[in-house]
C-alpha positions in Angstrom: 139.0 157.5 78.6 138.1 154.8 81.2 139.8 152.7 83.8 139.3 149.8 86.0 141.4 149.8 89.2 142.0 146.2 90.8 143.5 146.1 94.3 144.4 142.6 95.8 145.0 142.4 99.8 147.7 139.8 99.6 149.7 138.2 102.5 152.8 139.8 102.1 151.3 143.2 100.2 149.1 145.1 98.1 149.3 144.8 94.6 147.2 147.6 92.5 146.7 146.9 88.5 145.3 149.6 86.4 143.2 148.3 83.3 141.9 150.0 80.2 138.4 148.9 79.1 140.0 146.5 76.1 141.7 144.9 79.2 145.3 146.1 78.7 147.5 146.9 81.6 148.0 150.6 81.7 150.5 150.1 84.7 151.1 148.3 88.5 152.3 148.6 91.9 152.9 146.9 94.7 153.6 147.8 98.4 154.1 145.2 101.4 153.4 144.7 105.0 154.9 142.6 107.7 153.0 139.3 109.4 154.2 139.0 113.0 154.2 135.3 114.8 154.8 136.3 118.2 153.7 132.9 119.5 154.0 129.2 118.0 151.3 128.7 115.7 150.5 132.4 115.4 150.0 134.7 112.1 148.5 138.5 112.7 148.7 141.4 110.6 148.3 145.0 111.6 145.0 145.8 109.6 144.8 149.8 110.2 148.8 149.5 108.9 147.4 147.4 105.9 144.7 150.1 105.1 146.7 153.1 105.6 149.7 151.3 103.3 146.8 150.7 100.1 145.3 154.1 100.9 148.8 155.9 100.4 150.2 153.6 97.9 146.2 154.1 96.0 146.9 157.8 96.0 150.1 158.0 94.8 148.9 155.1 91.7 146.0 157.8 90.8 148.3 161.0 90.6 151.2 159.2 88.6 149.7 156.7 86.8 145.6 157.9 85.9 145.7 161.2 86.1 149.5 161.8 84.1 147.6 159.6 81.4 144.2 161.2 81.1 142.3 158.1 82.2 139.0 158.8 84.5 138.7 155.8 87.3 135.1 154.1 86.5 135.4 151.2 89.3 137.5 150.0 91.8 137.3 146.3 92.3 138.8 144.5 95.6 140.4 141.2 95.6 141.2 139.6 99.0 143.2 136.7 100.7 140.7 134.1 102.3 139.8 133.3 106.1 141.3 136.1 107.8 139.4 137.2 111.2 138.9 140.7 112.8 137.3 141.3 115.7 136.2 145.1 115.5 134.0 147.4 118.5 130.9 148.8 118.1 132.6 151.7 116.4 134.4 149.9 114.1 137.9 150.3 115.5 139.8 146.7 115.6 140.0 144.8 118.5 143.8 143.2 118.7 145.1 142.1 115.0 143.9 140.5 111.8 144.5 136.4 112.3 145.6 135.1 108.6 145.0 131.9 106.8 148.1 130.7 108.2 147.3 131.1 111.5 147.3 127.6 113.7 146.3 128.4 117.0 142.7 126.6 116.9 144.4 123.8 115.5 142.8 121.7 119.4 139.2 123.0 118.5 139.7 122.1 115.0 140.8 118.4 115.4 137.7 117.9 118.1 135.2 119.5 115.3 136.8 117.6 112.4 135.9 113.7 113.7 132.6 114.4 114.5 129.0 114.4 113.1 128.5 118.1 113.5 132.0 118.6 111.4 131.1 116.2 108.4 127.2 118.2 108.2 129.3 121.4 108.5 131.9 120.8 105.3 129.3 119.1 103.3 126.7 122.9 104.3 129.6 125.1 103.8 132.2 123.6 101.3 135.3 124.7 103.8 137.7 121.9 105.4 137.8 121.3 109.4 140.9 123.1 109.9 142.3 126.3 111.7 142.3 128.6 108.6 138.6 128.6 108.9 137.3 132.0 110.5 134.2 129.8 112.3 137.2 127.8 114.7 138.9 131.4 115.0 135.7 132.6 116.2 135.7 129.6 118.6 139.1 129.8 119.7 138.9 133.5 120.8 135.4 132.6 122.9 137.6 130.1 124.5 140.8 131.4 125.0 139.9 135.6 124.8 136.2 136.1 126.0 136.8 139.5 126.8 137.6 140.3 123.3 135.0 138.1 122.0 132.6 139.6 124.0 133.5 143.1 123.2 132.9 142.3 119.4 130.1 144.0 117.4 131.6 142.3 114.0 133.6 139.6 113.2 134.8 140.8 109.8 137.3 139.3 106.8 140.4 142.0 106.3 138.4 143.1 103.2 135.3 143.7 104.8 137.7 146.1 107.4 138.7 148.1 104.1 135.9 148.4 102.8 133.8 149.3 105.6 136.6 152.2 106.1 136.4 153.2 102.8 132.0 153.2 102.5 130.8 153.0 105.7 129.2 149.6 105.0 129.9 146.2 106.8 129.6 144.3 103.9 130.8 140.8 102.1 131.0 138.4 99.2 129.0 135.3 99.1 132.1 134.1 97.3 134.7 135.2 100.2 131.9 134.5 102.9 132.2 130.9 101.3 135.7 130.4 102.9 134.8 131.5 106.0 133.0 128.0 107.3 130.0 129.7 108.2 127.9 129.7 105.0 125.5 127.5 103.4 127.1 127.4 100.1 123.3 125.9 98.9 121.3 128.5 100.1 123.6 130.9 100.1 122.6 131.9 103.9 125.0 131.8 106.9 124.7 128.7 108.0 122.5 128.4 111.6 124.7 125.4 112.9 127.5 127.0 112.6 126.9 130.0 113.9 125.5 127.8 117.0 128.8 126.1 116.9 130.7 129.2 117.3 128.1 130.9 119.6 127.4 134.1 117.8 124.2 135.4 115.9 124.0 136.7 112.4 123.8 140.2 113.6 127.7 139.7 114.5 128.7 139.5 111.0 128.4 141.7 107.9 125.7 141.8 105.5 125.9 138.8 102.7 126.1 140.1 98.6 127.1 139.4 95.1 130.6 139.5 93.6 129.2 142.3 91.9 127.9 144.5 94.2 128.7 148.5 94.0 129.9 150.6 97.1 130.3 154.3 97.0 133.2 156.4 98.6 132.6 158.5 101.7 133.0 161.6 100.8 136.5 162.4 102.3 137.6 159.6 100.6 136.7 160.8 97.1 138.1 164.0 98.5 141.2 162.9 99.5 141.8 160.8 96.4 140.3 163.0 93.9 137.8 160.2 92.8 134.0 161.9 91.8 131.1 160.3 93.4 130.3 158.3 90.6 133.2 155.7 91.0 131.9 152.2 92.1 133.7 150.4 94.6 133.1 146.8 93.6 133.0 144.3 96.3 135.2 141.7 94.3 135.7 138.2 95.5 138.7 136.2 96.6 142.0 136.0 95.4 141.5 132.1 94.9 138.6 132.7 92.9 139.6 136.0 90.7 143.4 133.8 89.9 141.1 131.2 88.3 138.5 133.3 86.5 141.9 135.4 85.1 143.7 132.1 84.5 140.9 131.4 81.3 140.6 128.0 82.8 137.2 127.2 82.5 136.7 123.8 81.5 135.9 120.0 83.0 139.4 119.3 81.9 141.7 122.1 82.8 143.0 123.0 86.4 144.5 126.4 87.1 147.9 126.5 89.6 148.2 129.4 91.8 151.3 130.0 93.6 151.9 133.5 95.2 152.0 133.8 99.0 150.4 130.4 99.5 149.4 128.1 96.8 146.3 126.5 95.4 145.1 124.0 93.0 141.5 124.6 91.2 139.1 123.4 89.0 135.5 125.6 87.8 132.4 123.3 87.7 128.5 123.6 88.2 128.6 121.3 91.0 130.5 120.9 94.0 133.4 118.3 94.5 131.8 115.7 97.0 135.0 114.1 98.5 134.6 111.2 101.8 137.5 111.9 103.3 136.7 115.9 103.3 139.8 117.1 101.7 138.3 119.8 98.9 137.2 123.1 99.6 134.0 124.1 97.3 133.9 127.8 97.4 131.1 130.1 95.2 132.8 132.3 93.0 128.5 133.1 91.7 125.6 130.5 92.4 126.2 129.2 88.9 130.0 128.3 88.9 131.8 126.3 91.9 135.3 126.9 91.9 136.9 123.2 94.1 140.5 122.2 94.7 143.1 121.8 97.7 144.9 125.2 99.6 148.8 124.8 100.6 150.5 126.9 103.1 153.6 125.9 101.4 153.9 128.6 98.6 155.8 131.5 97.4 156.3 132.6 101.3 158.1 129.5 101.7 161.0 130.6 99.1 160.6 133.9 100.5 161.8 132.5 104.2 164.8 130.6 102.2 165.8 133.5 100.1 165.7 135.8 103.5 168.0 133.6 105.7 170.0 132.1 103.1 170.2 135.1 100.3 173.3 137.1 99.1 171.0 140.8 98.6 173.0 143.6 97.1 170.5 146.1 98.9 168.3 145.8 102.4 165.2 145.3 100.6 166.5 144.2 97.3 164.0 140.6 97.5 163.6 140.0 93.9 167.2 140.4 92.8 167.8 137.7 95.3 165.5 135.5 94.0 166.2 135.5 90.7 169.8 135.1 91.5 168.8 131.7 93.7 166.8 130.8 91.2 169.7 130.9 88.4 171.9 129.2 90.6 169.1 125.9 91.1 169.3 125.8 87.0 172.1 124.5 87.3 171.6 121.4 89.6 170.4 118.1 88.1 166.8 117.0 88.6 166.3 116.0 92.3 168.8 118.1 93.8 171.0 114.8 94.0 168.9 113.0 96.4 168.3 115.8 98.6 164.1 116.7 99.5 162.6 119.2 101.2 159.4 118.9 103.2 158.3 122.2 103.0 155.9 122.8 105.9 157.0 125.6 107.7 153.4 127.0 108.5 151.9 123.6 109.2 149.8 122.6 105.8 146.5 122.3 104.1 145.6 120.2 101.6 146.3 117.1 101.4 147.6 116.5 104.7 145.4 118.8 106.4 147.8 118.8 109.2 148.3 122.1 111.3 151.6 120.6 113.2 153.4 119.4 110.1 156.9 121.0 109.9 159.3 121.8 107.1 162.7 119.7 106.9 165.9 118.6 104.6 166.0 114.7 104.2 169.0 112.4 102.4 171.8 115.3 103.2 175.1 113.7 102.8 178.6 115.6 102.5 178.4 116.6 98.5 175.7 118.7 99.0 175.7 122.8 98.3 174.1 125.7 98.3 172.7 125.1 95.2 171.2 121.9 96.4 169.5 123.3 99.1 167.9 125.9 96.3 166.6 123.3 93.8 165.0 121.2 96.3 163.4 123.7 98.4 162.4 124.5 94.8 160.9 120.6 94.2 159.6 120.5 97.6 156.7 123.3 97.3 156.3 121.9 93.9 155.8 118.1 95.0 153.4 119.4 97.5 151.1 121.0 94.6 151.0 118.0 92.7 150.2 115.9 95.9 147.2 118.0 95.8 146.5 118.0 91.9 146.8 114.0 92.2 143.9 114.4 94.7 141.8 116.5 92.4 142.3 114.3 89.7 140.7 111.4 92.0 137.7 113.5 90.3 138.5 115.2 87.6 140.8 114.3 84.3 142.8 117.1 83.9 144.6 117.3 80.7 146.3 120.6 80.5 147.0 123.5 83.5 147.6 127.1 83.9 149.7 128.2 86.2 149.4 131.9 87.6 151.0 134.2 90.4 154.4 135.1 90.7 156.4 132.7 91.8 154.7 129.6 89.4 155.1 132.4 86.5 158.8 132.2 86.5 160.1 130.1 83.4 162.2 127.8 85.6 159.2 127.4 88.2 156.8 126.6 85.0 158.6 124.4 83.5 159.0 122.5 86.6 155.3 121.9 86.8 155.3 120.5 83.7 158.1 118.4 84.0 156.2 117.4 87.7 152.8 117.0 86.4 153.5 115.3 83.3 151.1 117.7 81.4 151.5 121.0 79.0 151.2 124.7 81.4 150.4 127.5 79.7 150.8 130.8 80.9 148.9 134.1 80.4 150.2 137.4 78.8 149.3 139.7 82.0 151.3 139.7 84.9 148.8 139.0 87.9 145.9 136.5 86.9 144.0 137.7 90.2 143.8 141.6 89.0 143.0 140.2 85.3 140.2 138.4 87.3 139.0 141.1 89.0 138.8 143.2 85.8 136.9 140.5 83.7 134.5 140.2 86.7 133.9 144.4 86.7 133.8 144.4 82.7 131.0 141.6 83.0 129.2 143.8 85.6 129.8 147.1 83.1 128.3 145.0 79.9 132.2 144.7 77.8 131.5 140.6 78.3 127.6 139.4 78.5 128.7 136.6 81.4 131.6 135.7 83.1 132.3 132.4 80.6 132.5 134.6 78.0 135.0 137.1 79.9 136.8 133.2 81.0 137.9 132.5 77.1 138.8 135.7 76.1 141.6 135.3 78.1 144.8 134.5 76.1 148.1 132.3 76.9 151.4 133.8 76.5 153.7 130.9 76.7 153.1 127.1 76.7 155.8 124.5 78.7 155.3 120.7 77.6 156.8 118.0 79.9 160.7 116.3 79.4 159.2 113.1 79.8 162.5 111.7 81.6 162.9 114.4 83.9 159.2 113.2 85.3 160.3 109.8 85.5 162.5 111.1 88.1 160.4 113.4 89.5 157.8 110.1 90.2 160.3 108.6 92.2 161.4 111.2 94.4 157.6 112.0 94.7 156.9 108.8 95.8 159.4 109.4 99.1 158.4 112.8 99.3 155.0 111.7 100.3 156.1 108.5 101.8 158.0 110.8 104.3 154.6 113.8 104.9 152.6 110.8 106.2 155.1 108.7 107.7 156.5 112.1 110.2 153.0 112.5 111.2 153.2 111.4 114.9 156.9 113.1 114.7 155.2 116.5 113.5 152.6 116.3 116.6 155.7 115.4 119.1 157.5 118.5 118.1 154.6 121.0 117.9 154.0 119.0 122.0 157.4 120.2 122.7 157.3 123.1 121.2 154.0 124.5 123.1 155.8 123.1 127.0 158.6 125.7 126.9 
C-alpha cells in the first residue's frame, strides 16, 4: 500500500498529514518553532532550527505512523508560508535569519515604492501589494540597511526553497510561491526584469522557476537516514494560501474560501486576475490556468495565540490548546458584541485592507462592567471583523453567496459560526482536519493520475458541517462593524505617531 506525505512550513510549526491514495487521513503531527522580534517591526525565524525540527519530527512520523502500518511513502509534497526571505552563501549556509511575512521593517521603502509609477506597473506585472511582506522590499531593505550581507548573498531563497535545497541539492521554486514574492511576472510567468532592477539583483541570485508539480529526489543520506528508497518524489508543492483553497473545494465564481491559522486570508479561484485601482488584491498563480485573488491579514490565529499566552489559566507549560478551548468556552457565554467592548486587532501591523504596516492592536468603549470574558469575545469579534472588512472588499468584485472556512482556528464551532453570523452567509466546513495538507494531496494525486485535473480533484472534496447565519445576531454585528472600521481608518495618523515614537527610543 501507498502514501502521500504532506508537510506544511507554518509560522508557528510544522504540521505533517499522512494520506492514503483514496484521500483518507492515515494520521498527523505537528511540531513548533519560535519567531523572535528582537527589534520593533521585526519577525525572523531560525531556518536550520526549522529544518532540523521537520527533519526529526519527519523521522519519527515514518517509523510510528508508515512503517507500523505497512504503507510505502510514494511522494512527499511541501506546502509553505508566503514571502519569507533568506539570504544564503555560496555554499548554501544561511546568512542571519529567515524574515517572515510579518516582518515590517521595509515598511519606509515600501511606502516610497507604493505611490509611484514604478509601484502601480509593478502590482499590475506581479499581482503582489506594495507592502513589506513582499520579499522584493526585503531584498531592498537589506541593500540599504545590510550591504554586507546583501552582498555576501549567492541566493535569495523562500524558507521552502532552504528545505528543499537541503533535502535535494536543488535551488528550486514554485511559480505559484514565486508569485508572492513581488518579483514575478505572473503573465509570462518570468521574474520580472523591473523588479529585479528595483531591488538591484540579477536572475542568477534567485532559484530556478517550476511547476507546482515538479519532482525532487532525496540525496542519498537523506533516503538513508529516513529509510525512504530512491524512488520517492519530493514534490515541490505551492503555498499554504493556495493548497487551503484548492483543499477548501471552493472553486466557483460564487464561493470564497476563509483561512484562518497563523495569519488569515480571504480567497476566491478565477481564470483571470482581480484588477482592483486602489491595489488592494493580491493575484497569485496557483497553475497558469487558475488565479487564486483575495486580501492577507496579519491578524489571525497568532493573534489569539498572544491573548491566550498573556492572559490564559494553562494547567501545564506548554498546554496551548487546553487553554484555548477553555477561553473560548468562557466567550460563549458573553452576548453578541462583548457589551460594547471592540478590539482592533493589529498587533503585527496589517494587510489587507488597510495595508498599513504601523497599525496597532487596542481595546475601545472599556467601561467598569467589563470582564474577562469580555475581553475574550471581542478579541474573538475583532480578528473576525477584520476578515469580513476584507471579504466586503472582495465582493466589490465578486458575489459571493456561500464560504468555506478552513484552518484551525476558523474550524472551531464557535469561530464558524461567528463567520456566519458576521458574514451574513451559510460556512461549510470540510471533513479533514487541515485544508492546506488536503490541498497538497489533491494536487500530488492530480500529478499521480487518481484526479485527471485539479477541478476535478476541487469537487471531490466534501463538507462536514454547514453553519447558516442568526439573522439578528448580524444585525448587531453590522453595527459594531460599522465603528470597528470607522475607528482602523480614523487611528491612522495615531498608528504612524506611535510606531514614530516607538522607533526614537
Amino acid at each position: 500500500m501507498e502514501c502521500i506525505i504532506t508537510i506544511e512550513l507554518g509560522t508557528n510549526g510544522v504540521r505533517l498529514f499522512a494520506f492514503d491514495l483514496k484521500g483518507n487521513v492515515l494520521n498527523s503531527t505537528k511540531a513548533s518553532y519560535p519567531t523572535f522580534h528582537s527589534e520593533p517591526d521585526y519577525s525572523e525565524q531560525d531556518p536550520e532550527q526549522i529544518f532540523i525540527t521537520m527533519l526529526y519530527v519527519l523521522k519519527n512520523f515514518i517509523i510510528e505512523s508508515i512503517y507500523s502500518k505497512k504503507y510505502k511513502v510514494h511522494s512527499i509534497c511541501f506546502i509553505a508560508s508566503m514571502h519569507s526571505l533568506l539570504a544564503v552563501d555560496v555554499h548554501g549556509a544561511p546568512l542571519g535569519n529567515v524574515i517572515t511575512w510579518a516582518d515590517n521593517r521595509g515598511k519606509k521603502e515600501a511606502l516610497g515604492l507604493k505611490n509611484s509609477q514604478m509601484g502601480k506597473k509593478l502590482y499590475e506585472a506581479t499581482g503582489t501589494p506594495i507592502h513589506p511582506m513582499s520579499p522584493l522590499l526585503k531584498i531592498l531593505w537589506l541593500k540599504k540597511n545590510d550591504p554586507d550581507r546583501f552582498t555576501q548573498t549567492y541566493k535569495f531563497l523562500t524558507l521552502k526553497s532552504y528545505i528543499l535545497q537541503q533535502l535535494t541539492g536543488e535551488y528550486v521554486i514554485d511559480y505559484s510561491l514565486a508569485s508572492a514574492t513581488g518579483l514575478l511576472n505572473i503573465h509570462t510567468m518570468k521574474w520580472e526584469g523591473q523588479a529585479l532592477d528595483y531591488a538591484g539583483i540579477t536572475v542568477d541570485r534567485l532559484p530556478e522557476l517550476c511547476s507546482v508539480f515538479t519532482p525532487g529526489k532525496l540525496r542519498k543520506e537523506y533516503q538513508t537516514s529516513l529509510g525512504l528508497s530512491a524512488s520517492t518524489r519530493i514534490m515541490i508543492g505551492s503555498s499554504d494560501g493556495c493548497m487551503a483553497t484548492l483543499g477548501a473545494g471552493v472553486w466557483g465564481e460564487d464561493k470564497a474560501t476563509i483561512t484562518i491559522e497563523d495569519s488569515g486570508a480571504v480567497r476566491v479561484v478565477g481564470k483571470q486576475v482581480l484588477r482592483d485601482e486602489k491595489k488592494r488584491f493580491f493575484n497569485y498563480l496557483l497553475t497558469e490556468n487558475h488565479y487564486i485573488s483575495g486580501g492577507p491579514t496579519n491578524s489571525g490565529g497568532v493573534i489569539f495565540e498572544w491573548f491566550a499566552n498573556q492572559f490564559g489559566e494553562f494547567k501545564g507549560p506548554f498546554d496551548l490548546e487546553y487553554t484555548i478551548e477553555s477561553l473560548i468556552h468562557e466567550a460563549s457565554n458573553v452576548v453578541t458584541g462583548s457589551e460594547g467592548l471592540l478590539f482592533l486587532p493589529y498587533l503585527l501591523g496589517e494587510r489587507a485592507p488597510l495595508w498599513n504596516p504601523n497599525a496597532r492592536g487596542s481595546y475601545f468603549g472599556i467601561n467598569i462592567n467589563h470582564e474577562r470574558k469580555h475581553f475574550i469575545r471581542a478579541t474573538i469579534e475583532g480578528i473576525l471583523y477584520e476578515i469580513y472588512s476584507i471579504g466586503k472588499m472582495v465582493e466589490e468584485h465578486r458575489s459571493i453567496t456561500s464560504l468555506s472556512v478552513n484552518g484551525s482556528f476558523a474550524a472551531i464551532p464557535f469561530c464558524s459560526q461567528l463567520i456566519a453570523d458576521v458574514f451574513n452567509k451559510p460556512v461549510s466546513t470540510i471533513n479533514k482536519a487541515n485544508s492546506a495538507g488536503l490541498g497538497a494531496f489533491l494536487l500530488t494525486a492530480t500529478d499521480m493520475g487518481i484526479y485527471r485535473n485539479l477541478d476535478e480533484a476541487a469537487k471531490s472534496v466534501a463538507f462536514y458541517e454547514t453553519f447558516h447565519p442568526r439573522h439578528n445576531d448580524h444585525k448587531i454585528y453590522t453595527q459594531y462593524y460599522q465603528l470597528f472600521e470607522r475607528l482602523s481608518l480614523k487611528l491612522e495618523d495615531e498608528f504612524e505617531m506611535i510606531a514614530n515614537l516607538q522607533q526614537k527610543r
